[in-house]
C-alpha positions as a printed NumPy array, in Angstrom:
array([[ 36.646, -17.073,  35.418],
       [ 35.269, -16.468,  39.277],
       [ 34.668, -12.929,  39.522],
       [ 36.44 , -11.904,  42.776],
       [ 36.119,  -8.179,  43.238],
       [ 33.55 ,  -5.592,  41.563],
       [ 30.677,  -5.835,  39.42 ],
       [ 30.131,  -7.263,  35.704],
       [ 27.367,  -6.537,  33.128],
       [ 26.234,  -9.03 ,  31.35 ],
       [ 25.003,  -8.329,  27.761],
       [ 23.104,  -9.487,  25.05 ],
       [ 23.075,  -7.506,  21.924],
       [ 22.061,  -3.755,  23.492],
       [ 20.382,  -4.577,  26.272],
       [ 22.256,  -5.523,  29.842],
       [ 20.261,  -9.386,  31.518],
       [ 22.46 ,  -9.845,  34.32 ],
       [ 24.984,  -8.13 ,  36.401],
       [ 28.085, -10.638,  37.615],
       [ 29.674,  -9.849,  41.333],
       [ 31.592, -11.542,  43.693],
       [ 30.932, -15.38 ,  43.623],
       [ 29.611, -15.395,  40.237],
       [ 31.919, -17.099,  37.472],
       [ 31.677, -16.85 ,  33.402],
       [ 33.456, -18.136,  30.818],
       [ 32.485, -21.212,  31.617],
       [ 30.595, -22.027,  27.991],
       [ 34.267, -22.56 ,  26.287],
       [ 36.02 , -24.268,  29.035],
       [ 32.974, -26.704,  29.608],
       [ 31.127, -27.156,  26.871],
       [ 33.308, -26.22 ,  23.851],
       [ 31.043, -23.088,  22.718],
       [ 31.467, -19.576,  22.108],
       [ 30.228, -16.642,  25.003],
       [ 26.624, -16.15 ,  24.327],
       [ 26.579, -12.26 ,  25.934],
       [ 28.837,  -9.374,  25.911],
       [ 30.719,  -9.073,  29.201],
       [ 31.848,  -5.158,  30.839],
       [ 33.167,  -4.104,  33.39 ],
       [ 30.81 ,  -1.57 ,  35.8  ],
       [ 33.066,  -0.786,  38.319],
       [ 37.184,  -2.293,  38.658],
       [ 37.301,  -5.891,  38.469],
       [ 39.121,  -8.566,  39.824],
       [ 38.902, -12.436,  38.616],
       [ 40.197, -15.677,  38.918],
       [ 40.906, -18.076,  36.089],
       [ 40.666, -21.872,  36.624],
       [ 41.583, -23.564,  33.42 ],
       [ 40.231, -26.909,  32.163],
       [ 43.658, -28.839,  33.515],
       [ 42.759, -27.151,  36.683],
       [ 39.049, -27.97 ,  37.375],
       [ 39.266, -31.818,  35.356],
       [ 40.52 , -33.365,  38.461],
       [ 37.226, -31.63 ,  40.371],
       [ 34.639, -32.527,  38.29 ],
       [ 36.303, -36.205,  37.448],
       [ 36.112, -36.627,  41.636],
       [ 32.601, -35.26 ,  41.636],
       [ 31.04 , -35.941,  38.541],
       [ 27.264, -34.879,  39.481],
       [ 28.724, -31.357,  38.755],
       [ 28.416, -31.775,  35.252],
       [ 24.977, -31.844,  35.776],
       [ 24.703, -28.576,  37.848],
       [ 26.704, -26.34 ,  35.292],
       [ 25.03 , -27.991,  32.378],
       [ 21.901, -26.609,  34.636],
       [ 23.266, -23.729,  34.603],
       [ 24.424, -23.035,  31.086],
       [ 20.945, -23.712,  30.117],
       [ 19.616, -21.353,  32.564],
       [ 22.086, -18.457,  31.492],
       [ 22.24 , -19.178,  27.376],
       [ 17.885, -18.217,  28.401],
       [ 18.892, -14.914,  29.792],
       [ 18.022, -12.268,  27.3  ],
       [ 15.121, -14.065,  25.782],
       [ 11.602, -13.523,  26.216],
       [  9.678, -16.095,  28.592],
       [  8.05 , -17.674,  25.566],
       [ 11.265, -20.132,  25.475],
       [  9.554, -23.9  ,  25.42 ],
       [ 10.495, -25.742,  28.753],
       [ 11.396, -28.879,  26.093],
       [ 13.957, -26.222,  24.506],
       [ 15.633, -25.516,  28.28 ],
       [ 15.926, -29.569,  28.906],
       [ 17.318, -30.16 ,  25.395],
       [ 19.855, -27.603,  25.812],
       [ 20.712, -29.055,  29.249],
       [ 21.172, -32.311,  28.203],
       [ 23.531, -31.451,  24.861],
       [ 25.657, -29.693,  27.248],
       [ 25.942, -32.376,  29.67 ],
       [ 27.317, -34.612,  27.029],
       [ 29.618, -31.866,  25.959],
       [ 30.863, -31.512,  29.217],
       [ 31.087, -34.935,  29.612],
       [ 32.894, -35.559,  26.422],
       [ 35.258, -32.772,  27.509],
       [ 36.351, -33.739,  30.545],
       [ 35.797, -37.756,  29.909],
       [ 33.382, -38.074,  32.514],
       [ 30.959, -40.584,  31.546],
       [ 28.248, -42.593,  33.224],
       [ 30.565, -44.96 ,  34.524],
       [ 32.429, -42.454,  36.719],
       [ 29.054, -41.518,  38.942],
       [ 28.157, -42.644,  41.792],
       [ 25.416, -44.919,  42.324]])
């Protein structure tokens, strides 16, 4: 989902570590990667979104495969959000790299497909 219009909180448990708005997207975890929502989403103000379903965005990321690597990037980044700093660097590359294959396994983009 791309979050067109209006503002999102992003939670994790009780406590609120990120706000969505225009631009930003979520969802992505079980269209990408094949995992549940990490945070508690609600709407702050009235919200529009788009969806983009997997049969939608496979033809995308099978054209330009190096963005499996920037949302697996960024699914690392955001499954952080909520936890305290003390979060090993090792853990955030580990993460990062299961998701890439996920993704990759997903959408049957493998090393083949990139560019050189």
């Amino acid at each position: 989902m791309i979050v067109r219009a209006g503002i999102i909180a992003m939670r994790k448990g009780d406590e609120e570590v990120a706000r969505l708005a225009p631009g930003d997207f979520f969802g992505e975890q079980g269209s990408l990667a094949g995992l549940a929502e990490q945070h508690g989403l609600y709407a702050v103000t009235r919200v529009t979104v788009y969806e983009i379903d997997q049969t939608a965005f496979a033809p995308l990321l099978r054209e330009r495969p190096e963005l499996a690597e920037d949302l697996a990037a960024h699914l690392a980044h955001r499954e952080g959000f909520g936890v305290h700093s003390g979060v090993p660097t090792i853990h955030n590359e580990r993460s990062r790299l299961d998701l890439l294959k996920g993704i990759r396994s997903i959408f049957r983009v493998h090393r083949e497909h990139l560019n050189p």
